[in-house]
C-alpha positions as CSV (number, residue, x, y, z in Angstrom):
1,X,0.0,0.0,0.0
2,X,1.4,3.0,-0.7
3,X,0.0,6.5,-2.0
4,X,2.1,9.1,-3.8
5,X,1.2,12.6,-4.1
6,X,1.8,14.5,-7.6
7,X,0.5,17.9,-6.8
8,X,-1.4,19.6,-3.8
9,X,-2.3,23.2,-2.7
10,X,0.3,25.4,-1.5
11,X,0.9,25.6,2.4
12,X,-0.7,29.0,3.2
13,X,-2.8,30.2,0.4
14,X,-6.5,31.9,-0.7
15,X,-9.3,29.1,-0.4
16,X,-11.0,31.2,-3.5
17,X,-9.3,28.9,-6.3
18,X,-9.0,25.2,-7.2
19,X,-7.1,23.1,-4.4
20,X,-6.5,20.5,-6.5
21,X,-5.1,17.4,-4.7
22,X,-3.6,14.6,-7.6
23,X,-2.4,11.1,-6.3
24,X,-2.0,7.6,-7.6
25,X,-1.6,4.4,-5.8
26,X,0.0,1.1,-6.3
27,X,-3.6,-0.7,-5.2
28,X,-5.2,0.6,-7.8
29,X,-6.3,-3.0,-8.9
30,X,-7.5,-4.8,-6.0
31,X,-11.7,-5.4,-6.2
32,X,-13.5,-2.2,-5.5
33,X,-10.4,0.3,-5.0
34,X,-11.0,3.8,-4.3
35,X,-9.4,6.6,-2.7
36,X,-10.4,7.2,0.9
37,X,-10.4,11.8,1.8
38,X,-10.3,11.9,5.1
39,X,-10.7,16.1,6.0
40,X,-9.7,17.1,9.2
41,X,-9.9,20.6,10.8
42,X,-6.9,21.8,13.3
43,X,-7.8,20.1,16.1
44,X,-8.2,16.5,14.7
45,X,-12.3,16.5,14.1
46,X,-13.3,14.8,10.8
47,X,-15.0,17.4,8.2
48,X,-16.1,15.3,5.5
49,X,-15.0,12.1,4.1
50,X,-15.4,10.3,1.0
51,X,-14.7,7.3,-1.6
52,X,-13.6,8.7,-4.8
53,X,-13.7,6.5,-7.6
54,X,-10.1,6.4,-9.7
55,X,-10.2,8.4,-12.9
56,X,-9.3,7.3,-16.4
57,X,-5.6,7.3,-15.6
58,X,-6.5,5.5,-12.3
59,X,-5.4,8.8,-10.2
60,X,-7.2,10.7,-7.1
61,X,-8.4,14.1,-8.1
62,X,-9.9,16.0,-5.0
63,X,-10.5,19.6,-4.8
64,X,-10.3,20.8,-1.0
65,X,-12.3,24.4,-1.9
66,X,-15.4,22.5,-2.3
67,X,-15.2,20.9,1.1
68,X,-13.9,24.4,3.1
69,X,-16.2,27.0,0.6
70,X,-18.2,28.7,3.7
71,X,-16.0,28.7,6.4
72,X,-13.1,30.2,6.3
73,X,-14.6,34.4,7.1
74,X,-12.7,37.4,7.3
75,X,-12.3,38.2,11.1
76,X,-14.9,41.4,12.2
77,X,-14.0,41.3,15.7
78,X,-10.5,40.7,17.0
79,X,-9.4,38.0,18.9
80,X,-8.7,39.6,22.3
81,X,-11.8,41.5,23.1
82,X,-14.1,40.4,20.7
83,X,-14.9,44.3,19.9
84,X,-15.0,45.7,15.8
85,X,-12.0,44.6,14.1
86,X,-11.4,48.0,12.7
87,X,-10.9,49.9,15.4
88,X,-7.8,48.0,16.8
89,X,-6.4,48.5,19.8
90,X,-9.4,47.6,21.7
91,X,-7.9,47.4,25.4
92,X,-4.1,48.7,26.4
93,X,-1.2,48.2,23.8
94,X,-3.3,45.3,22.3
95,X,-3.1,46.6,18.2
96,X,-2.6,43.5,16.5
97,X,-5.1,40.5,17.0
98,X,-4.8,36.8,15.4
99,X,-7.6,35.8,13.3
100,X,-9.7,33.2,14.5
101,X,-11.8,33.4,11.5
102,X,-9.8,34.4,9.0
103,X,-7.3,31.4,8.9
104,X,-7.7,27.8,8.9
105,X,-5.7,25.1,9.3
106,X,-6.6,21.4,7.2
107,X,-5.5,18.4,7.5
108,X,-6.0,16.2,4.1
109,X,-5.6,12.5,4.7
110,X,-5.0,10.5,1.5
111,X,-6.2,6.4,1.5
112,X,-7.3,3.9,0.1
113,X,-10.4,1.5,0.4
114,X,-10.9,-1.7,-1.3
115,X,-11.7,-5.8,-0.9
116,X,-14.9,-8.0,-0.6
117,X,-15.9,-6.5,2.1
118,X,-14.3,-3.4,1.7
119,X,-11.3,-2.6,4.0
120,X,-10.4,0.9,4.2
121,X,-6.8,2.2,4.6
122,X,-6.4,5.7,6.1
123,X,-3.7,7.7,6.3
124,X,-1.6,6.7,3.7
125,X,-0.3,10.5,2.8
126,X,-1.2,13.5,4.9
127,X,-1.4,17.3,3.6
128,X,-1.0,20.0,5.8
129,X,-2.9,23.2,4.0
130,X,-3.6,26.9,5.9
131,X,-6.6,28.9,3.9
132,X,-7.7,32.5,4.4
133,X,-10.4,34.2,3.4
134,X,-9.2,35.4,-0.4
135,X,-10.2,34.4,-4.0
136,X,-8.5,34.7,-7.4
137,X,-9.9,34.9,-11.2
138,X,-9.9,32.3,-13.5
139,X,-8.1,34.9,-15.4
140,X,-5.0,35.0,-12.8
141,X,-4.4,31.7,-13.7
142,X,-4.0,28.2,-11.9
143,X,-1.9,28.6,-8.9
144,X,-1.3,32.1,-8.8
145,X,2.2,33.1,-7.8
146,X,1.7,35.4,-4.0
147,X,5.4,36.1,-3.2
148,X,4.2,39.9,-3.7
149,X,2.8,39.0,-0.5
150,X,5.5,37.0,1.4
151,X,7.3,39.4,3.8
152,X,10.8,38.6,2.8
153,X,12.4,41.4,1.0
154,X,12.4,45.4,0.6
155,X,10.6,45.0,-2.7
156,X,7.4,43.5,-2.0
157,X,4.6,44.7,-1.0
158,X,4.3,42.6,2.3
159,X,0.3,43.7,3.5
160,X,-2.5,42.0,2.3
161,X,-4.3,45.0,0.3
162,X,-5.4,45.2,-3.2
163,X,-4.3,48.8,-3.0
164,X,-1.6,49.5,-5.5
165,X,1.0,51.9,-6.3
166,X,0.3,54.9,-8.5
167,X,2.3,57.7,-10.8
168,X,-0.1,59.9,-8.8
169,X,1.5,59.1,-5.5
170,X,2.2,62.5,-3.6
171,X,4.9,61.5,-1.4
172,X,6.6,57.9,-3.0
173,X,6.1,57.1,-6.8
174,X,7.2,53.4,-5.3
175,X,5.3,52.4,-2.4
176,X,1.5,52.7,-1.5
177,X,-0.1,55.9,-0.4
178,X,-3.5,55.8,1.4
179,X,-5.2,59.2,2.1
180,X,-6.5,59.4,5.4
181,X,-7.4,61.9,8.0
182,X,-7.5,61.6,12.2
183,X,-10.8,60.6,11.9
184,X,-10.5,56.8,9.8
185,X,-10.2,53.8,11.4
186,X,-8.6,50.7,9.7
187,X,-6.2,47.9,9.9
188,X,-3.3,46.4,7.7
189,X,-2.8,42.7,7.7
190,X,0.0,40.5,6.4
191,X,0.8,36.7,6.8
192,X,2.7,35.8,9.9
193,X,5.7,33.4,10.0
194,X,9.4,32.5,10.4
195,X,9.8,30.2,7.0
196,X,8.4,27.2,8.0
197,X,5.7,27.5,6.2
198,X,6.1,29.8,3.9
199,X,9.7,32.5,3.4
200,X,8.2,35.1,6.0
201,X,10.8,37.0,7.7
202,X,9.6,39.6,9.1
203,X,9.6,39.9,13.1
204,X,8.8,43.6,13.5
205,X,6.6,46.2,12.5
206,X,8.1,49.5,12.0
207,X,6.3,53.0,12.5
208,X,7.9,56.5,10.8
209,X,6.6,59.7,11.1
210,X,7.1,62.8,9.1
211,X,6.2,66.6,9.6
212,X,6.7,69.4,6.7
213,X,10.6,69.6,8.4
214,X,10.8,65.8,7.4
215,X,11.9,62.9,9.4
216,X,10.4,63.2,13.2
217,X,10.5,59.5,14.9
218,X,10.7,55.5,14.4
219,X,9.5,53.3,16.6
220,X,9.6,49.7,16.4
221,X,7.0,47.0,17.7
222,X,7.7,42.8,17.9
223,X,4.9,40.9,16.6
224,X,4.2,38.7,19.2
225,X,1.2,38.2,22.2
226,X,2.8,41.6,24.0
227,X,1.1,43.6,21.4
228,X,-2.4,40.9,20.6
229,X,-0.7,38.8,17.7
230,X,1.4,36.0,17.8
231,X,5.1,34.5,17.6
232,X,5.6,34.2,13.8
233,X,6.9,30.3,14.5
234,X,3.4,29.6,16.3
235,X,1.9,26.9,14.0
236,X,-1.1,27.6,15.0
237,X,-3.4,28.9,12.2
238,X,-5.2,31.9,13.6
239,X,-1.4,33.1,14.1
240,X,-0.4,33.1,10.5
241,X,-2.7,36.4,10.1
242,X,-2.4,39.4,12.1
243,X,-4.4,42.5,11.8
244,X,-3.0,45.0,13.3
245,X,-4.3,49.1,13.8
246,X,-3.0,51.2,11.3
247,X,-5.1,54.4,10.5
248,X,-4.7,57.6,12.8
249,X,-8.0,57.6,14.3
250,X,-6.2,54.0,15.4
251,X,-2.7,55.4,15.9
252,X,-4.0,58.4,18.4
253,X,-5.9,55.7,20.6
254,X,-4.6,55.9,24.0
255,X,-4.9,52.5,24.2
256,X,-2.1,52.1,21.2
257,X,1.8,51.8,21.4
258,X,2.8,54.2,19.3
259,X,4.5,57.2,21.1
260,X,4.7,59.8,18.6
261,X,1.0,59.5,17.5
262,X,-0.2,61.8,14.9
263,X,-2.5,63.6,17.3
264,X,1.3,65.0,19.1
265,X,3.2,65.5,16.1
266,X,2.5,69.3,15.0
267,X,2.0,69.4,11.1
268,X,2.6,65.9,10.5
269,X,2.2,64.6,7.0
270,X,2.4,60.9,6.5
271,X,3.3,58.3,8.2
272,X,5.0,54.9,7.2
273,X,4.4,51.4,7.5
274,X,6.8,48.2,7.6
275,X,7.9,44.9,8.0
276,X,11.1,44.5,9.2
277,X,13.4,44.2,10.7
278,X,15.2,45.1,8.6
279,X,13.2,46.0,6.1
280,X,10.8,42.9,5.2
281,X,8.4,44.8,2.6
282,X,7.6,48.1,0.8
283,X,7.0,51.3,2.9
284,X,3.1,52.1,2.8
285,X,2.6,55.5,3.5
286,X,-0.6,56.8,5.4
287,X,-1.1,60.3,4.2
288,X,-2.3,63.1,6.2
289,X,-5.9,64.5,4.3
290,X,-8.3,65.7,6.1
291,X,-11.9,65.4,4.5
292,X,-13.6,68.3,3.9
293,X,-16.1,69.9,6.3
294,X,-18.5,70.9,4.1
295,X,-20.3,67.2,4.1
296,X,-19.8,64.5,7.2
297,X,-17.6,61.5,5.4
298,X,-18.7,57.5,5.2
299,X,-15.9,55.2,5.8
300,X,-16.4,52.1,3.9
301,X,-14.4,49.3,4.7
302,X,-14.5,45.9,2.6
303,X,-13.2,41.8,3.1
304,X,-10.3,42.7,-0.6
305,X,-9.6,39.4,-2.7
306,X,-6.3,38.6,0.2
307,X,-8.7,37.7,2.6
308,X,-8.5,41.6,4.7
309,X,-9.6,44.3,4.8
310,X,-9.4,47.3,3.1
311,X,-10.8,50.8,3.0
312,X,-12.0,54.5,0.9
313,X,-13.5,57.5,2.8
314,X,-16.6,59.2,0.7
315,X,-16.1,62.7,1.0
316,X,-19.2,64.3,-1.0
317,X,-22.8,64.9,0.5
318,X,-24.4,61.3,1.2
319,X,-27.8,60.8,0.0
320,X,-30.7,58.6,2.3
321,X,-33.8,57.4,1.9
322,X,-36.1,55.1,3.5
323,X,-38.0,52.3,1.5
324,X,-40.8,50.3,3.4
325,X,-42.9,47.3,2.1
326,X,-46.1,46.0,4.3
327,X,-48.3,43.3,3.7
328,X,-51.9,44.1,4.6
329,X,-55.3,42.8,5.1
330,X,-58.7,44.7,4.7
331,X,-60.4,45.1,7.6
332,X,-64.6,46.0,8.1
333,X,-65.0,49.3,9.5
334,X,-68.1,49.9,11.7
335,X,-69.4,49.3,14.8
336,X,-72.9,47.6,14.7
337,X,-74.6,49.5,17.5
338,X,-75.7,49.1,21.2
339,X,-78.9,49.0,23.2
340,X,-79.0,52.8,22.6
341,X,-76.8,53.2,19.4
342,X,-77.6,52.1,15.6
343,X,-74.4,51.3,13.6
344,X,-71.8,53.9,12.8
345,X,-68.2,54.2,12.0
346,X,-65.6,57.2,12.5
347,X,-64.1,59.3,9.0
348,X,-60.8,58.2,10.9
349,X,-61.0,54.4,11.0
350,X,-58.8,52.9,8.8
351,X,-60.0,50.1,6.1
352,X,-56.6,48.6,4.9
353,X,-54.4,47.7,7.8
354,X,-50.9,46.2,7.6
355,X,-50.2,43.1,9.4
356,X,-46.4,43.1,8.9
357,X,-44.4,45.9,7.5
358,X,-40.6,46.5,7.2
359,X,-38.5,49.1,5.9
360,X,-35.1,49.5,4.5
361,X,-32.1,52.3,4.6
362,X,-30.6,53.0,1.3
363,X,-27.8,55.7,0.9
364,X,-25.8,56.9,-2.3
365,X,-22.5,57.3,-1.7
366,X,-20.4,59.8,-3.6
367,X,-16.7,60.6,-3.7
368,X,-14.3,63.2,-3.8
369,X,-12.2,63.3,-7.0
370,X,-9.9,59.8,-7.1
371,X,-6.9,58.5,-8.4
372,X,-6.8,55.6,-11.2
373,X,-5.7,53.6,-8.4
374,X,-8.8,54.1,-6.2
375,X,-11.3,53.2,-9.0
376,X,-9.7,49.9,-9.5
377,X,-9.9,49.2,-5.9
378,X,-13.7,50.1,-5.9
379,X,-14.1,48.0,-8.3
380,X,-12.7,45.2,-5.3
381,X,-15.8,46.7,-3.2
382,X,-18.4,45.7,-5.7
383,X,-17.6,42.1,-5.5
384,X,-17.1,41.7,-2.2
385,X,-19.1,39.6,0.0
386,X,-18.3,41.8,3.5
387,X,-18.9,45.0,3.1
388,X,-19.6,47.8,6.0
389,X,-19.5,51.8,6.6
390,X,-18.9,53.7,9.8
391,X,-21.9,56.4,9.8
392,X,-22.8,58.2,12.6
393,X,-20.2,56.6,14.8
394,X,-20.8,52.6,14.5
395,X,-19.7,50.3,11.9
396,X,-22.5,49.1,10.4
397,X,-23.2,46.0,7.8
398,X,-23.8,47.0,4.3
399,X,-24.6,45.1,0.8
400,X,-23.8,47.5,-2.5
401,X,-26.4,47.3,-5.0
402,X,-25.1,45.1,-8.3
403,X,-24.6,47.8,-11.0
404,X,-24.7,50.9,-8.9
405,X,-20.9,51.6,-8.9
406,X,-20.1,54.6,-11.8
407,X,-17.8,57.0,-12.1
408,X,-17.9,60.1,-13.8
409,X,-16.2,63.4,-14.4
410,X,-16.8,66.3,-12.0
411,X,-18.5,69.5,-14.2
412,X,-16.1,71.7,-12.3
413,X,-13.3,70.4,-11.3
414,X,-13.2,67.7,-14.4
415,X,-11.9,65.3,-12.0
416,X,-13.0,62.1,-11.8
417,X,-15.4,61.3,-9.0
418,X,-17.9,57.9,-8.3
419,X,-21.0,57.5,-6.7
420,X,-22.8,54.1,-5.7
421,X,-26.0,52.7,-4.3
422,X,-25.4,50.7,-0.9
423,X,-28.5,49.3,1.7
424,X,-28.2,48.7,5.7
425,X,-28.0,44.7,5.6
426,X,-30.6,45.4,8.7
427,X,-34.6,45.3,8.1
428,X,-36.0,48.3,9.9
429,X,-38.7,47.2,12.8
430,X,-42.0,49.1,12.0
């Protein structure tokens, strides 16, 4: 009995695409052979199992993604407090948090089963894979090279966004800019580990600041459990994602690290992210712009095709509306009459009366001039699953209306600007 393996999914990857699984056997003759799938989560507890008939070249072909489609989720809560995700640090110094949700580990075990009676053999070959919460095209292709993603070197880009960098840049023509103002809220993730699983080096996370003067401070943090995330040789596969608090609404938390926060840093204009140390991925600067305070802003934040999160402020006036749908039933007005009375009914009593009745939020959301860069990234927000906006002060759960996203050129300006249609994933008690 042996099983060999020709091809299986890669270690840590998106659970979005084909994980194929190909192996042959040197059984494949005996009396009622198949191949015995045996899928396990982290902890040892049998998934799913199945017999799967040899194919015409008397191989196993298994694809894990149709097992593991609905559960691996883009953490919303963090994994110390259980508070929103995106507003990291929740409780002293803890700014990064481990995703519980976001990556899981499975264990594939490869048999065999044949005989009169059948006899199974377990546990012949066993494959070790780590998912997140990502997807790819058919169009990027089978197996999809990541190392853009792999904190290992100066020249990647080491987070897990689908932001991208732009001619347009103000400050660095070679990293990523994102515009932000004290006000946004928002994490960075990346994938966490010291090479055993996949060439991750990175150990720290490094914070620069910058005024119009230029350099002001550096300050460096370990990722490890002294900040919320974990040892980047844990094995265990919440660890190999850490979210960590990024933006300066997160940044000038009392409850976060950082020393020289935005908040104390007179005329500061960006800010830089990266993994280190030394230097494990691009920069990723975090611009100072303040929205304009002639309309309150929406934060809209989104679960990207990495399996994060990522985020674009609406600066422009935000349109609402109310919808409501009842169902009702016709009721007979009158009242019949007493002892003393003949019948007789009120001008105010009401024929058609709803038994149940809902109602729903609806906004149109509209942006301040963008860059190429940022309409390519909305176009991420239309497909994604997870969407939410901070309004009024809470993150709330949002689903954007197929077909809504467009983007047109402002009359004055000539910019280019976009609008789109988005509803409260809430129903409205009436």
């Amino acid at each position: 009995m042996a099983i060999t393996i020709a091809e299986q999914p890669r270690a840590l990857t998106l659970k979005g695409q084909k994980l194929i699984i190909l192996a042959s056997s040197n059984m494949q003759a005996q009396t009622g052979f198949k191949y015995l799938i045996e899928v396990d989560d982290e902890l040892g507890n049998l998934i799913a199992k199945y017999y799967i008939p040899k194919n015409p070249q008397n191989r196993l072909v298994f694809d894990l993604s149709e097992v593991i489609r609905e559960d691996v989720k883009v953490d919303t809560t963090d994994a110390t407090d259980d508070e929103i995700i995106h507003q990291l640090p929740n409780s002293l110094n803890n700014f990064m948090s481990t995703a519980p949700e976001g990556c899981k580990k499975y264990v594939v075990n490869v048999g065999e089963v044949y005989g009169s009676p059948l006899v199974e053999y377990p546990n012949l070959a066993t494959i070790n894979v780590y998912l997140v919460d990502g997807y790819l095209q058919l169009r990027d292709g089978y197996r999809k090279n990541l190392t853009d993603y792999i904190a290992n070197s100066s020249s990647v880009i080491g987070f897990l966004t689908n932001r991208q960098i732009s001619d347009e840049n103000k400050y660095s023509k070679t990293n990523i800019e994102i515009n932000a103002s004290e006000d946004d809220f928002g994490t960075l993730a990346f994938w966490n580990d010291s090479g055993a699983i996949i060439s991750s080096s990175a150990t720290n996370i490094i914070y620069r600041i910058y005024n119009q003067s230029g350099f002001v401070a550096s300050e460096n943090f370990t990722i490890g459990t002294t900040y919320g995330g974990a040892n980047p040789a844990s094995t265990t596969a919440e660890d190999k994602l850490i979210y960590f608090g990024a933006f300066p609404a997160n940044v000038n938390q009392a409850d976060h690290p950082v020393v020289n926060k935005p908040s104390s840093v007179s005329g500061w204009t960006y800010y830089t992210w990266q993994l280190g140390s030394p230097g494990k991925s691009l920069q990723l600067f975090i611009v100072n712009t303040p929205h304009p305070c002639k309309h309150s802003p929406v934060q809209v934040a989104w679960k990207n095709t990495l399996g994060a999160w990522d985020y674009f402020r609406f600066d422009a006036r935000t349109q609402r509306r109310i919808t409501s749908q009842s169902k009702d039933y016709r009721k007979t007005i009158g009242n019949y009459g007493t002892a003393t009375t003949e019948f007789t009914f009120d001008t105010f009593d009401a024929q058609i009366v709803p038994y149940h009745k809902e109602a729903q939020l609806e906004y149109v959301l509209q942006s301040d001039w963008l860059k190429v860069v940022d309409t390519e990234l909305l176009t991420n927000m239309v497909k994604s699953k997870n969407v939410m906006m901070y309004i009024d002060g809470a993150w709330l759960p949002i689903v954007v209306d197929s077909g809504s996203l467009s983007f047109e050129k402002d009359t004055i300006s000539k910019r280019l600007v976009a609008s789109v249609n988005v509803k409260l994933a809430q129903k409205e008690v009436c």
